[in-house]
C-alpha positions as CSV (number, residue, x, y, z in Angstrom):
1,X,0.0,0.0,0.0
2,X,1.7,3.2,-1.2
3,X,0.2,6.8,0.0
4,X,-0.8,8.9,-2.3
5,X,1.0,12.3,-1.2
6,X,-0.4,15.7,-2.4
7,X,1.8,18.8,-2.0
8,X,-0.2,22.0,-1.9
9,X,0.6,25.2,-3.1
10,X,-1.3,28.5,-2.3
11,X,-5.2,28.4,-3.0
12,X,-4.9,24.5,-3.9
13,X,-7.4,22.0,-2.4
14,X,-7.5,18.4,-4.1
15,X,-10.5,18.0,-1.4
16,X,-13.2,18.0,-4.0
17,X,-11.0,16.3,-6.7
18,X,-10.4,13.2,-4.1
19,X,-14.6,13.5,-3.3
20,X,-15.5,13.7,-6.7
21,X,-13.4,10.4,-8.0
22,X,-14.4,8.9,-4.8
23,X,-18.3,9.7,-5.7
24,X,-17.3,8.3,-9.5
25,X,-15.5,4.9,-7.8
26,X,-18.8,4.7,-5.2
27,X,-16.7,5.3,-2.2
28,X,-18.8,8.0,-1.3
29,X,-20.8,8.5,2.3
30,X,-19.2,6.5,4.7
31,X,-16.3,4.8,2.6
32,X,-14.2,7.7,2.1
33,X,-13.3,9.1,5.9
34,X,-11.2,12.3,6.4
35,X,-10.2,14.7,8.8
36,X,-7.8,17.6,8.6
37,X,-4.9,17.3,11.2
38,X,-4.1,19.9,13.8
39,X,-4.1,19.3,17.6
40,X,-6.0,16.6,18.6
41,X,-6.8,15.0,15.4
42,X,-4.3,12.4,15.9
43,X,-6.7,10.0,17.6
44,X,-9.1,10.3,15.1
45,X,-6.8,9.9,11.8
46,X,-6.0,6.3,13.5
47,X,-9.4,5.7,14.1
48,X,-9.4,6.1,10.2
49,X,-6.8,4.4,9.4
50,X,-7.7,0.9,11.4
51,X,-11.3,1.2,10.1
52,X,-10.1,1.6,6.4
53,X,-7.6,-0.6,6.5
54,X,-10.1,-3.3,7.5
55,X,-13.0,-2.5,5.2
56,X,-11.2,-0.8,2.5
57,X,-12.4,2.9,2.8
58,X,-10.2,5.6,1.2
59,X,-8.6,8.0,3.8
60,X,-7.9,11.4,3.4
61,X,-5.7,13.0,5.9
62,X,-5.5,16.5,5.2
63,X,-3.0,19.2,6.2
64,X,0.4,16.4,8.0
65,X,1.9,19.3,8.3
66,X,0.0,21.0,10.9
67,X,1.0,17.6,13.2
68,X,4.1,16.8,12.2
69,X,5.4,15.5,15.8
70,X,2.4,12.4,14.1
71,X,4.0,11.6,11.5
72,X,6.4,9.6,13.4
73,X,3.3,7.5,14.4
74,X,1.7,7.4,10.9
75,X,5.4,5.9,9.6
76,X,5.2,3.0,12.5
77,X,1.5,2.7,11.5
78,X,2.1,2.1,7.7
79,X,5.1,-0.3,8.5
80,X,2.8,-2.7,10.8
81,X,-0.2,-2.6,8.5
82,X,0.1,-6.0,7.0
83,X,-2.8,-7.0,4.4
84,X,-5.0,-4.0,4.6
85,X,-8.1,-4.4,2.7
86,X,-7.3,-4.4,-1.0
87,X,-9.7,-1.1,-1.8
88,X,-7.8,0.5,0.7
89,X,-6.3,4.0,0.0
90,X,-4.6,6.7,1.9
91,X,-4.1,10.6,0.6
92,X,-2.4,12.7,2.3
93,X,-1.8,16.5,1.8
94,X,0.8,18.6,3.1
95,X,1.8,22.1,2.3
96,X,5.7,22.1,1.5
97,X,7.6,22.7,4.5
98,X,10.8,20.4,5.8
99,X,7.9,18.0,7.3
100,X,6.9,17.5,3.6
101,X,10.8,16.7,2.7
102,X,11.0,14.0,5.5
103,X,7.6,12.7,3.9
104,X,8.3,12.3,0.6
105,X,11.7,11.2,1.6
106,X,10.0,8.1,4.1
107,X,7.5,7.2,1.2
108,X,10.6,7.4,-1.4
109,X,12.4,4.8,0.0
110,X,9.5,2.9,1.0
111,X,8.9,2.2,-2.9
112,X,12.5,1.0,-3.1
């Protein structure tokens, strides 16, 4: 399972792109869960993640780098997830900041 890492730039959203294919792919309602990360969110993002994993929801996590002391946990969650559900996906979005370097760097050498 390889993220699918969006990096924003000023007055981007791929929000309603991500809804919209999700709508088109019928993972609509309550098969595409998001929530936009910032203090306290971390809880629920792995709330998220465990439920999608197991009945293949798409996952939007949205703004990593508003909680980037959690990425640390995301990377440890990834690496134990062993046969998530095979309509499983995970987006993320970060705006480009050194915490979107380490990111792209983790999910880099992941594909390798």
């Amino acid at each position: 399972m390889t993220p699918v890492v969006f990096i924003l730039s000023p007055g981007a959203d791929p929000a309603a792109d991500i809804f919209k294919l999700a709508n088109e792919l019928g993972f609509s309602n309550n098969k595409l869960r998001y929530c936009s990360l910032g203090q306290g969110q971390a809880v629920y993002a792995e709330q998220h993640l465990e439920v999608g994993k197991n009945r293949g929801h798409w996952v939007l996590l949205q703004n990593c780098h508003l909680l980037s002391k959690w990425l640390k946990t995301l990377e440890k969650i990834l690496e134990k997830m062993d046969n998530p559900h095979p309509d499983f996906r995970l987006w993320l979005t970060t705006e480009p900041t050194d915490v979107c370097r380490l990111l792209l760097l983790w999910f880099m050498l992941t594909l390798l």
